[in-house]
N, C-alpha and C positions, 0 to 999 in steps of 0.2 A: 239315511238318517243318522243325526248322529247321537250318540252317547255321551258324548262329555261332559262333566260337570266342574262348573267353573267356580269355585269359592274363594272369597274374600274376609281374611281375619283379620281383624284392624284392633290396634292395639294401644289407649291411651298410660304412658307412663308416669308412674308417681312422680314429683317435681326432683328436679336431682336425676331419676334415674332411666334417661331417654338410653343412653349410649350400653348401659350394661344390660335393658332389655334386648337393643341391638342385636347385641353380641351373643347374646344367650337364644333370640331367635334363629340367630345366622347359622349357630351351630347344630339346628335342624335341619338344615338343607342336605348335607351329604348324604344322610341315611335317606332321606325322605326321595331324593335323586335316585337312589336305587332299587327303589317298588319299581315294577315293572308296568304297573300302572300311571306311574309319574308322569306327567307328559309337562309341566311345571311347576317350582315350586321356588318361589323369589320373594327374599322381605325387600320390602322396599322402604324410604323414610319420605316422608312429606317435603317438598323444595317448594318456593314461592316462583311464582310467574303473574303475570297482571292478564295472562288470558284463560287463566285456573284458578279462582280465587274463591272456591267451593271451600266448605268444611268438611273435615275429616276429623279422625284421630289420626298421630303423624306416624304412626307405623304400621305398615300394611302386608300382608302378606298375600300372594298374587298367587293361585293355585288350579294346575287342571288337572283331571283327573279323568282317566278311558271311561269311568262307567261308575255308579251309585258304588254299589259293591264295594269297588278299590277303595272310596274315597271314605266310607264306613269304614271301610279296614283299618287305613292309615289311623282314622279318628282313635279308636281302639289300640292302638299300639302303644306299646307299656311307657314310649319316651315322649309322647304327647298327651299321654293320660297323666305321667308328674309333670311334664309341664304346666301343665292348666291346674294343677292341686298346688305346686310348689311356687309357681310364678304369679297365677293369678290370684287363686282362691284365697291360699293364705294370709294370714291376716300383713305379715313379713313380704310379704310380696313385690315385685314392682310392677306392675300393673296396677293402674287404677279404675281401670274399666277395658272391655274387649267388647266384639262381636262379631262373631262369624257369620257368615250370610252364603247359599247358593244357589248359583243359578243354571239353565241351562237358553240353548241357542237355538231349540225349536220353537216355531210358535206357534204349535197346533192346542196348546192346551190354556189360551189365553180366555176363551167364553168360560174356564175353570173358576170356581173362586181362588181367588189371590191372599197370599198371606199378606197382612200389613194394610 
């Protein structure tokens, strides 16, 4: 069985400011690389294809994580807790909207009620 949990933080930016959210998400990877729980953790940006033509917000953050736990943890940690005060919340911010979302890859619990 497995334990992982897969989350996905997608991140629409204020107009003007796609490249310095970028940049300032990017610069969460290093630390976040060396939880021991990290199994990955990649911003990504939205590219066009004609065989993807789904909506998003264009920045994505692509996340696994060994187990609940870790991935609590990481949430909790003091440089992702000003992240989301300094970048999203505040009024200054460049973020215009987020959303995190997770999941996991058993499906023993789908007769479950479902969020959404």
């Amino acid at each position: 069985m497995s334990s992982l949990v897969y989350c996905t933080a997608q991140f629409k930016p204020k107009p003007g400011k796609e490249r310095e959210l970028f940049k300032v998400l990017q610069s969460l990877e290093p630390n976040a690389h060396r939880e021991d729980a990290c199994v990955q953790y990649t911003v990504t940006r939205q590219i066009s294809s004609p065989f993807a033509e789904g909506t998003s917000f264009p920045i994505v953050f692509h996340e696994i994580w060994s187990d609940m736990e870790s991935f609590e943890a990481h949430c909790q940690r003091r440089e992702i807790v000003e992240f989301f005060e300094r970048y999203c919340k505040a009024e200054d911010g460049l973020a215009e909207d987020w959303n995190v979302c997770i999941y996991t890859d058993e499906p023993e619990d789908f007769d479950a009620p479902q969020i959404g």
